[in-house]
C-alpha positions in Angstrom: -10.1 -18.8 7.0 -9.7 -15.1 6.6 -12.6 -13.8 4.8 -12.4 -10.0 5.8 -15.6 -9.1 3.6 -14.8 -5.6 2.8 -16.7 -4.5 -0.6 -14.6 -1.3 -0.4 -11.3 -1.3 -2.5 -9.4 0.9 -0.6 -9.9 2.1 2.6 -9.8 5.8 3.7 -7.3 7.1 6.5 -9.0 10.2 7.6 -11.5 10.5 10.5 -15.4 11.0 10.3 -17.0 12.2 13.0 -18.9 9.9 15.2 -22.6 10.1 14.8 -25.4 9.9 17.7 -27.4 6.7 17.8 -30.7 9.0 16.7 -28.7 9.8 13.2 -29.3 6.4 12.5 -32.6 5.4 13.8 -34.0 8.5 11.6 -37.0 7.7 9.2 -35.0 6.2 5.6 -36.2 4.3 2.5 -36.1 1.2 3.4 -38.6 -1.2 5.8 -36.2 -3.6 7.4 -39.0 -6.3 9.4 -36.2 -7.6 11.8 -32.6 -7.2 12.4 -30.3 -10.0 11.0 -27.8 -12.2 13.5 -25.2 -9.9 14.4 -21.2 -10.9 14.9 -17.9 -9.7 16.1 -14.7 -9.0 14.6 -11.3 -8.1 15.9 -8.7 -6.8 13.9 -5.0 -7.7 15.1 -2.6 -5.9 12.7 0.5 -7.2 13.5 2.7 -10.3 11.7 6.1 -11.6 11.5 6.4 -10.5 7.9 4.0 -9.1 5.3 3.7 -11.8 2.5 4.5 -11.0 -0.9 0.5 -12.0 -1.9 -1.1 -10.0 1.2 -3.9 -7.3 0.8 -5.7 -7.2 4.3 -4.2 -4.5 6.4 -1.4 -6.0 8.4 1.9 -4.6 9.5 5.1 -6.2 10.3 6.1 -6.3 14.1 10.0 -5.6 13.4 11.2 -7.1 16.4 8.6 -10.1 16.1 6.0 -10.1 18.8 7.6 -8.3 21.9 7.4 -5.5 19.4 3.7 -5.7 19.2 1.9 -2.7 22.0 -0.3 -5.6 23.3 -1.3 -4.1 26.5 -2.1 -0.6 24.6 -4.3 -2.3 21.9 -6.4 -4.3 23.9 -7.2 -1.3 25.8 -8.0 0.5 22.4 -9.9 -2.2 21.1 -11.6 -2.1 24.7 -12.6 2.0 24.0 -13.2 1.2 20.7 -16.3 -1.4 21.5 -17.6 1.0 24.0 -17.9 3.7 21.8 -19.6 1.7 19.3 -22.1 -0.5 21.9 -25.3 2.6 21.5 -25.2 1.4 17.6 -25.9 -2.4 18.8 -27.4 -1.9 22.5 -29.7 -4.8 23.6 -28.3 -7.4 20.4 -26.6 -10.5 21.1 -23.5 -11.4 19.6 -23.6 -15.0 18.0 -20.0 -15.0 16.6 -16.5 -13.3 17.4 -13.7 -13.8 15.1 -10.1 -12.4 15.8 -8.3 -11.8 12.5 -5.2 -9.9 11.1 -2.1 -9.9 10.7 -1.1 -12.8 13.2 -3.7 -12.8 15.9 -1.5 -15.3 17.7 1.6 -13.2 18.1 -0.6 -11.5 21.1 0.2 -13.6 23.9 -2.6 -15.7 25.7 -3.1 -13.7 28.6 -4.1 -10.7 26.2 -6.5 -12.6 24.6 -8.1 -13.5 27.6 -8.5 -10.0 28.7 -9.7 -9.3 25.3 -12.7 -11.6 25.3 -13.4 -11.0 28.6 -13.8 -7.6 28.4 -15.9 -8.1 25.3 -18.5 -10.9 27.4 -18.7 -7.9 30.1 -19.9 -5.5 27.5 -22.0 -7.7 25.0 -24.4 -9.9 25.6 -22.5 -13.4 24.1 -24.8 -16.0 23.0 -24.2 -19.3 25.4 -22.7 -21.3 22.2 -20.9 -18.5 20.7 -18.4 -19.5 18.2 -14.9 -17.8 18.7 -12.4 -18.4 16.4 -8.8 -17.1 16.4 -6.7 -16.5 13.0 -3.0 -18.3 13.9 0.0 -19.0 11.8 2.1 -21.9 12.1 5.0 -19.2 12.5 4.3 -18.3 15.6 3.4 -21.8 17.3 5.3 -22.9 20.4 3.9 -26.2 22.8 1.2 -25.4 24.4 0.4 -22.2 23.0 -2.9 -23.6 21.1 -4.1 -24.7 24.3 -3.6 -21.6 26.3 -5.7 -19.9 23.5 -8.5 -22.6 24.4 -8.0 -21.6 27.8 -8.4 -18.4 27.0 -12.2 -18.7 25.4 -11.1 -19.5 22.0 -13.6 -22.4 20.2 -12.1 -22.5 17.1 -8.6 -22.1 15.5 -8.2 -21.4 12.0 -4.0 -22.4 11.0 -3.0 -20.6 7.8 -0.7 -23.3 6.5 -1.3 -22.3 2.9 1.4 -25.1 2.3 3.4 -28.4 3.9 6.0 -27.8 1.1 8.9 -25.7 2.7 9.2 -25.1 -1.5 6.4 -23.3 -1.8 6.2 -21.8 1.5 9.1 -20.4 0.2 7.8 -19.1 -3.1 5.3 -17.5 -1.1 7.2 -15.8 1.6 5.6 -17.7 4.3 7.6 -17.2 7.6 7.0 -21.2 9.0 8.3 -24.7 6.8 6.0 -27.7 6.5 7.4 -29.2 9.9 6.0 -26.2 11.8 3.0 -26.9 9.9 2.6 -30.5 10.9 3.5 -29.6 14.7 0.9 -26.6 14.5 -2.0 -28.7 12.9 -1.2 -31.1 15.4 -1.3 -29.5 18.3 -4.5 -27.6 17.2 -6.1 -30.8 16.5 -5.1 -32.5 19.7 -6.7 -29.0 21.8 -10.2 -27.8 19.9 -13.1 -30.2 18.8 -13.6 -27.3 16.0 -10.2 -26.0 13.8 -9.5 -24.8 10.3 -6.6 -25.5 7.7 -6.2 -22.5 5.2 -4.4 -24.4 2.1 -3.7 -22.4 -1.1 -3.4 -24.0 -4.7 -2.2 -23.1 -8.3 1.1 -21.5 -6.3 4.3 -20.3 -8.4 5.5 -24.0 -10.0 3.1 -26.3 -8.5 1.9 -29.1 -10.3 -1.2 -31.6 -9.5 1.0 -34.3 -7.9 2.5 -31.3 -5.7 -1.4 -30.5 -4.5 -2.4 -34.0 -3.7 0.8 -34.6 -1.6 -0.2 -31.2 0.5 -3.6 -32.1 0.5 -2.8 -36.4 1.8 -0.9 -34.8 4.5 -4.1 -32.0 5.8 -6.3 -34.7 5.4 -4.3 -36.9 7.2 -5.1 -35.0 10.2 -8.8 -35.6 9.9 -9.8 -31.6 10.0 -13.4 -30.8 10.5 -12.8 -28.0 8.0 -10.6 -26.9 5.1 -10.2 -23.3 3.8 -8.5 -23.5 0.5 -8.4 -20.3 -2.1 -6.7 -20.0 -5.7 -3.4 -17.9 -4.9 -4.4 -14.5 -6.7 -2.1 -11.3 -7.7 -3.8 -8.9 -5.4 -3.4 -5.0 -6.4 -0.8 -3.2 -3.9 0.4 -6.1 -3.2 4.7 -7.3 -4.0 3.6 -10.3 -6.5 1.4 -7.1 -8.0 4.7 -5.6 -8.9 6.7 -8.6 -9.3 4.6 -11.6 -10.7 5.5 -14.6 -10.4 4.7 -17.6 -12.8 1.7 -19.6 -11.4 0.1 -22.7 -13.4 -2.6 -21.4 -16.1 -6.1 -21.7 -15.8 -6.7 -24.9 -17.2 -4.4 -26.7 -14.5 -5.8 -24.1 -11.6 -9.3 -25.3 -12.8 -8.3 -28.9 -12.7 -6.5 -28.3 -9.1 -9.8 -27.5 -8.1 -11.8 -30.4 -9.6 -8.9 -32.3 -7.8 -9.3 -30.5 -3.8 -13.4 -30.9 -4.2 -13.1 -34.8 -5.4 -10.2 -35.3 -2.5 -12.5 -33.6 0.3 -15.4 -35.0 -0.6 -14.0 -39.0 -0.3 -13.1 -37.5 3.2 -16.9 -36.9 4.1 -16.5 -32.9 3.5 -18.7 -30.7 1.6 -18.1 -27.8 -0.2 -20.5 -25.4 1.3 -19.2 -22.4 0.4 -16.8 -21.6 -2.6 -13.2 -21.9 -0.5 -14.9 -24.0 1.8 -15.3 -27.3 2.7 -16.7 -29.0 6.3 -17.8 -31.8 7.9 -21.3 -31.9 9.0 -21.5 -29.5 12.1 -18.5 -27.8 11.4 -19.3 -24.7 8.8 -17.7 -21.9 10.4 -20.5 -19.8 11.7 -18.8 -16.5 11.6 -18.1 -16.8 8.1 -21.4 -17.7 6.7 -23.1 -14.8 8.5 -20.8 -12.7 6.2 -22.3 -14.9 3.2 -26.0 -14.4 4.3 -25.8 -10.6 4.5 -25.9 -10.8 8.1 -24.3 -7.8 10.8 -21.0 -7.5 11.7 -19.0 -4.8 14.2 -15.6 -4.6 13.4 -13.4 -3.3 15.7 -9.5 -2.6 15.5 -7.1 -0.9 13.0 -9.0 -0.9 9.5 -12.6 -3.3 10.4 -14.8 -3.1 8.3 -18.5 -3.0 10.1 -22.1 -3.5 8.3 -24.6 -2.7 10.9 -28.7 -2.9 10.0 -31.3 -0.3 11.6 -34.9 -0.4 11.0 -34.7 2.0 8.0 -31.5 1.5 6.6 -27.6 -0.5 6.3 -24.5 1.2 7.5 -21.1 0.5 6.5 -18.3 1.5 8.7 -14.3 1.5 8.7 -11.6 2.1 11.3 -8.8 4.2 10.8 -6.4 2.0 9.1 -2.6 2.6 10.6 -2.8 0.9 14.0 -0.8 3.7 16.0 -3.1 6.4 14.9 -5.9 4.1 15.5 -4.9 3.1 19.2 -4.8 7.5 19.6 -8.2 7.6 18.3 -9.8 5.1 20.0 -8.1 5.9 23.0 -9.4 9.4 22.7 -13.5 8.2 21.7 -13.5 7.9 18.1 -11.2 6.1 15.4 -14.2 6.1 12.8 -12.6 6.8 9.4 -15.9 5.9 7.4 -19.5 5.8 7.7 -22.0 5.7 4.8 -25.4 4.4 4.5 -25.5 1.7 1.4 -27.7 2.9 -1.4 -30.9 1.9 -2.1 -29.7 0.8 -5.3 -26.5 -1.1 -4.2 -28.3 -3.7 -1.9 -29.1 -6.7 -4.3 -25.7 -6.2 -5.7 -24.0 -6.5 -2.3 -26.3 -9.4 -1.1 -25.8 -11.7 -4.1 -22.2 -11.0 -3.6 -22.1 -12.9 -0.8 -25.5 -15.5 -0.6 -24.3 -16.9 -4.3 -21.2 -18.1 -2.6 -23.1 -20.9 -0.8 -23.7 -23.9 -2.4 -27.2 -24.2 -0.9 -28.3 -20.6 -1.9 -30.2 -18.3 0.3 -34.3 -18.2 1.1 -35.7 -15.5 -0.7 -37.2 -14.3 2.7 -33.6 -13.6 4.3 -34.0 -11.2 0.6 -36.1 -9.8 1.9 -35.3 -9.6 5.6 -32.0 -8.1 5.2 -32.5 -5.6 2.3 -35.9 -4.6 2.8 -36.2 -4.2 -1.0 -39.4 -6.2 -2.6 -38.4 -9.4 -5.2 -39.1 -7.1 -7.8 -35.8 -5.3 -7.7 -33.9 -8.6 -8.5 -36.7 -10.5 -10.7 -35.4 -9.7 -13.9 -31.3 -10.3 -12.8 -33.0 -14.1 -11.4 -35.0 -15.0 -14.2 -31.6 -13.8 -16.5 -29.5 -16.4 -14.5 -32.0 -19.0 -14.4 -32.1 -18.6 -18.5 -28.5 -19.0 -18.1 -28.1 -22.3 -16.4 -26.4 -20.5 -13.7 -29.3 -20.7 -10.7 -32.2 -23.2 -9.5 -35.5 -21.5 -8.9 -38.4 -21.9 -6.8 -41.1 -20.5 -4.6 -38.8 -20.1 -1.7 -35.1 -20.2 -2.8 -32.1 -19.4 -5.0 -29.7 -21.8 -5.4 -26.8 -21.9 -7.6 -26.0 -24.4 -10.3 -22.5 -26.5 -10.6 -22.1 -23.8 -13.7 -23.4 -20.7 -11.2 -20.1 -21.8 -8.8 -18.2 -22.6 -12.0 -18.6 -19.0 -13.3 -19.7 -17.2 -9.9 -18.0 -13.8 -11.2 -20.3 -13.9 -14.2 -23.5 -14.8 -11.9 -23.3 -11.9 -9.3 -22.4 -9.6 -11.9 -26.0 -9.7 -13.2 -27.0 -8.1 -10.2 -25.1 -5.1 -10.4 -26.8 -1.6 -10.3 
């Protein structure tokens, strides 16, 4: 369930200097009327091995996860939060999500330090939704559980695959068996847990995708991540391609997972996603209705809202220069205010991803910009058969998701 919404391609590795709170509470451009619900994330760097199809900023822990510096981290992430509370002083936190790399190659005990030093210094919403990123990899009895023990509420299990073939093909570290014992055990200890599936993978056909999908269903999961395998810039498959199905069968795999999931009483709410009623993932659709996020930890991305303006900020990204930073008051390595002109573009990049749209007052809310700067992009799509329209909301059409590229793109600058 990794979403890690960065709009930034690349991410910079030298250090900004921190600004004071008053820098951004200045008079601006814009006329924000309230401040949108505001989430957590924590960015745990470390995995077993880097797959070959990986762009978020993760690091191999050589030695596996004794190599990892827990103890040092958690005390950077720990500085890190405290230098960053003036920016969101007197907001409550509705969601934390711990992302990575492999959050669950930190052992239990350090994730209950972790989110107990995070309740101490935010104020946490009673029903806050805590989700933890874990990899089948890395699973050992009992382990799921401690993590519930810990304050975790939600487990997302990147499986990708129950086919030790194509867990192959993709470098995964775990085979299906691990995957079965994971998704069991994960099932068995939260009310509330993810299964990350991937499709259209290097010589898999349509009977290959329903036998993956019979046996994650076959656990009953309250939600399903799945995403089209993509050849990510910087990436090894960038470099070394391998041969994945063509469109036509990727296009059909999907008709296949949103038929499949919906017999199972999920919807598709969101363009990866599918859930049972109740079980969205909160986190994640704050990202999708351009709500605020801190991110702490080696390369997280933040997008923070002030009365006048919306800041984007990123850590520095190498996680032993990071921990230094932190450690020392500051591991900032980017802070910019988003252009005036950028905001529709960067909120229909995210709201057209939800099957049932957005309001046009969360528009409104969370840009500050008047309807007028996206009239003539709305009334484009709506000619296009790619958006519904009314008085109070945008929602996209089955041809909108089809070709979603194409929709947000009329909303660029």
């Amino acid at each position: 369930m990794a979403v890690h919404i960065p709009l930034q391609a690349a991410q910079p590795s030298e250090q900004v200097v921190q600004r004071d709170i008053q820098h951004y509470m200045r008079p601006g451009t814009l006329q924000l009327p309230s401040l949108p619900p505001l989430s957590l994330y924590v960015h745990l760097p470390w995995c077993i091995k880097k797959c070959p199809y990986c762009d978020f900023n993760s690091h191999e822990a050589r030695d596996g996860r004794h190599a990892v510096p827990e103890e040092r981290y958690i005390d950077a992430l720990i500085a890190d939060l405290e230098q960053a509370l003036p920016l969101i002083w007197g907001r409550s936190i509705h969601s934390i999500f711990l992302g990575g790399g492999t959050p669950s190659l930190f052992s239990p005990e350090s994730i209950d330090r972790l989110i107990s030093a995070i309740r101490a210094r935010l104020r946490v919403d009673a029903g806050c939704e805590i989700t933890m990123e874990a990899n089948p990899g890395t699973f050992e009895k009992d382990r799921f559980r401690a993590f519930r023990g810990a304050g975790i509420t939600r487990l997302s299990i990147g499986v990708q695959s129950f086919d030790d073939r194509f867990l192959e093909a993709i470098g995964r570290v775990h085979n299906g068996a691990q995957a079965m014992a994971a998704v069991e055990e994960a099932a068995s200890s939260f009310e509330t847990f993810n299964i990350d599936i991937m499709y259209a993978l290097p010589g898999q056909t349509a009977q290959d995708l329903a036998r993956d999908l019979d046996k994650a269903l076959g656990f009953a999961p309250p939600h399903i991540s799945i995403y089209h395998l993509t050849i990510e810039p910087n990436t090894f498959f960038a470099k070394y391609p391998p041969a994945v199905p063509e469109d036509d069968v990727a296009y059909a795999m999907l008709d296949q997972i949103t038929a499949r999931t919906a017999q199972a009483g999920m919807q598709r709410y969101e363009v990866s996603a599918y859930a049972k009623p109740g079980h969205a993932c909160v986190h994640n659709s704050n990202y999708w209705l351009f709500g605020d996020y801190l991110g702490i930890g080696a390369g997280a991305h933040s997008k923070l809202s002030f009365a006048h303006r919306v800041v984007r900020q990123v850590r520095l990204r190498d996680p032993a220069r990071y921990m230094t930073q932190a450690l020392q008051g500051n591991a900032l390595a980017q802070d910019d205010e988003v252009k005036r002109a950028d905001l529709p573009f960067e909120f229909m990049l995210n709201a057209l991803r939800l099957r049932e749209g957005f309001a046009l007052q969360d528009y409104l809310d969370r840009t500050g910009l008047p309807l007028s700067s996206i009239a003539k992009a709305l009334h484009e799509a709506e000619a296009k058969g790619l958006v519904k329209l009314d008085f109070q909301k945008v929602t996209p059409t089955e041809r909108g998701f089809d070709f979603l590229s194409d929709l947000q793109e009329l909303f660029l600058a």
